[in-house]
C-alpha positions as CSV (number, residue, x, y, z in Angstrom):
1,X,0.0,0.0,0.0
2,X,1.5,3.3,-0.9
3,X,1.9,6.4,1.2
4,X,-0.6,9.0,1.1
5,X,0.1,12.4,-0.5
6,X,0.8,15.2,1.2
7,X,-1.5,18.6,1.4
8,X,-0.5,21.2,-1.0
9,X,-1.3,24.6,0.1
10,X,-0.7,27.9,-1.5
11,X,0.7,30.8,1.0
12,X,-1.8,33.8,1.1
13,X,-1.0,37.0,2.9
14,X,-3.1,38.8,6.0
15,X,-4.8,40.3,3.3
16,X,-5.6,37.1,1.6
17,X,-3.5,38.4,-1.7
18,X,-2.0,34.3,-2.7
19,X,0.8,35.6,-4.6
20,X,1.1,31.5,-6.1
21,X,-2.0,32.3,-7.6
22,X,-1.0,35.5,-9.0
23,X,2.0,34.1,-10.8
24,X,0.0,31.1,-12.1
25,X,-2.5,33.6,-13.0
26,X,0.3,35.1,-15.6
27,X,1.3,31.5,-17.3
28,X,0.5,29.8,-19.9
29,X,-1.6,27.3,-20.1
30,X,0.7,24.6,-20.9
31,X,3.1,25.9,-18.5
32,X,0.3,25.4,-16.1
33,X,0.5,22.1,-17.0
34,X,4.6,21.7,-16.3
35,X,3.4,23.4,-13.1
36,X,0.7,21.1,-11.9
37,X,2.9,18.0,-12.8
38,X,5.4,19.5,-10.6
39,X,3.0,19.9,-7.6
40,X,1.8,16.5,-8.2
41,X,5.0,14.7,-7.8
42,X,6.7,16.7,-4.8
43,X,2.9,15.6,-2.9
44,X,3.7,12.0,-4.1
45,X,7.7,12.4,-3.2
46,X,8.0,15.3,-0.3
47,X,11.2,15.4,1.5
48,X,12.5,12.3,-1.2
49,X,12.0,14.6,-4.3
50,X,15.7,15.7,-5.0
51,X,17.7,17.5,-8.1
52,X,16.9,17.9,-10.9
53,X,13.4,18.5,-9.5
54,X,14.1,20.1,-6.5
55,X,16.4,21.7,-4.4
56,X,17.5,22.6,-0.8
57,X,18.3,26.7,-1.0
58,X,18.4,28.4,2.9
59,X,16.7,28.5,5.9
60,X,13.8,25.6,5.3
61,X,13.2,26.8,2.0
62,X,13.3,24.7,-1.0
63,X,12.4,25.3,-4.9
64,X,10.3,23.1,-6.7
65,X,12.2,23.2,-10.2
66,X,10.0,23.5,-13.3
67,X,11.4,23.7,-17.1
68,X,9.2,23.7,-19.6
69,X,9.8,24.0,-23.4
70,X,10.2,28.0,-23.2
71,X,11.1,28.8,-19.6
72,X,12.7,27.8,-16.7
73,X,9.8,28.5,-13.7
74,X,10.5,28.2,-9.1
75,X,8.2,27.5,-6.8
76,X,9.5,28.2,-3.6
77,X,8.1,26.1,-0.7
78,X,8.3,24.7,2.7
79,X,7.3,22.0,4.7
80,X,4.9,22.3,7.9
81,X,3.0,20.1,10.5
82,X,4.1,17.1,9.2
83,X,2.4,16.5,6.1
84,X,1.9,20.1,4.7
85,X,3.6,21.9,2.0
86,X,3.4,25.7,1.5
87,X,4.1,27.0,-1.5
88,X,5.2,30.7,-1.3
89,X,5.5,32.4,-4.6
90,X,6.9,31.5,-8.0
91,X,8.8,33.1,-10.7
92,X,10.9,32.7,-14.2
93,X,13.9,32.4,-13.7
94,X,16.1,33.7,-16.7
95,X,19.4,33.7,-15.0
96,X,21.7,30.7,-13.8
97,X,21.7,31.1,-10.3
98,X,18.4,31.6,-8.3
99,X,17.6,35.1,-7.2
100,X,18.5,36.1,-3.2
101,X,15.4,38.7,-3.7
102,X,13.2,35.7,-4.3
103,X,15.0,33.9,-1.6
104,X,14.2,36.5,0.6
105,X,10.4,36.9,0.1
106,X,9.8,33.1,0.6
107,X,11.8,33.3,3.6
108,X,9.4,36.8,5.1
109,X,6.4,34.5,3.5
110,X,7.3,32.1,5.7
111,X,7.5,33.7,9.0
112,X,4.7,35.5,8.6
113,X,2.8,31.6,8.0
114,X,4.7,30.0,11.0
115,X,3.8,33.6,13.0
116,X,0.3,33.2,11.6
117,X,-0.7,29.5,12.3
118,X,1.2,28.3,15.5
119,X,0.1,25.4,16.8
120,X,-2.3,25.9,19.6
């Protein structure tokens, strides 16, 4: 019997902005489909989903790797409660090495979660 999948869940801000949604919003539709693949398998493979699909950038944030036949697309993610992962925010990325800016907001998107949904 094989494992169950865990719960993917999109970040959304205090003021309910989901800036996943936002960038998905901007794709195109088969890069939506790239995307959704992508989703499917880290829920399927969590923490055992490695390069080239993944990757391990700073302070428990991860990218969820996603090339597709025009562009190179990150989700940037973490894990939570166990079976949860929280996908930040996403972007192309056009240059070789991943952006600290974008590294940065994951990492205020996710103290702002953890502050946000403490366990009671």
């Amino acid at each position: 019997m094989g494992q169950s999948k865990w719960i993917i869940e999109f970040y959304k801000k205090s003021n309910n902005r989901c800036p996943t949604e936002d960038f998905l919003n901007d794709l195109l539709k088969v890069e939506i489909l790239f995307v959704e693949r992508a989703i499917d398998r880290l829920s399927e493979f969590r923490h055992n989903l490695r390069r080239p699909h993944t990757d391990y950038l700073r302070d428990d944030i991860y990218e969820l790797r996603v090339k597709t036949n025009q562009n190179q697309i990150r989700l940037f993610y973490f894990f939570f409660d166990g079976m949860k992962v929280i996908i930040t925010h996403g972007y192309k990325k056009k240059a070789s090495a991943v952006k600290d800016s974008e590294i940065e907001r994951a990492i205020e998107f996710r103290k702002d979660y953890l502050a946000r949904n403490k366990r009671q």
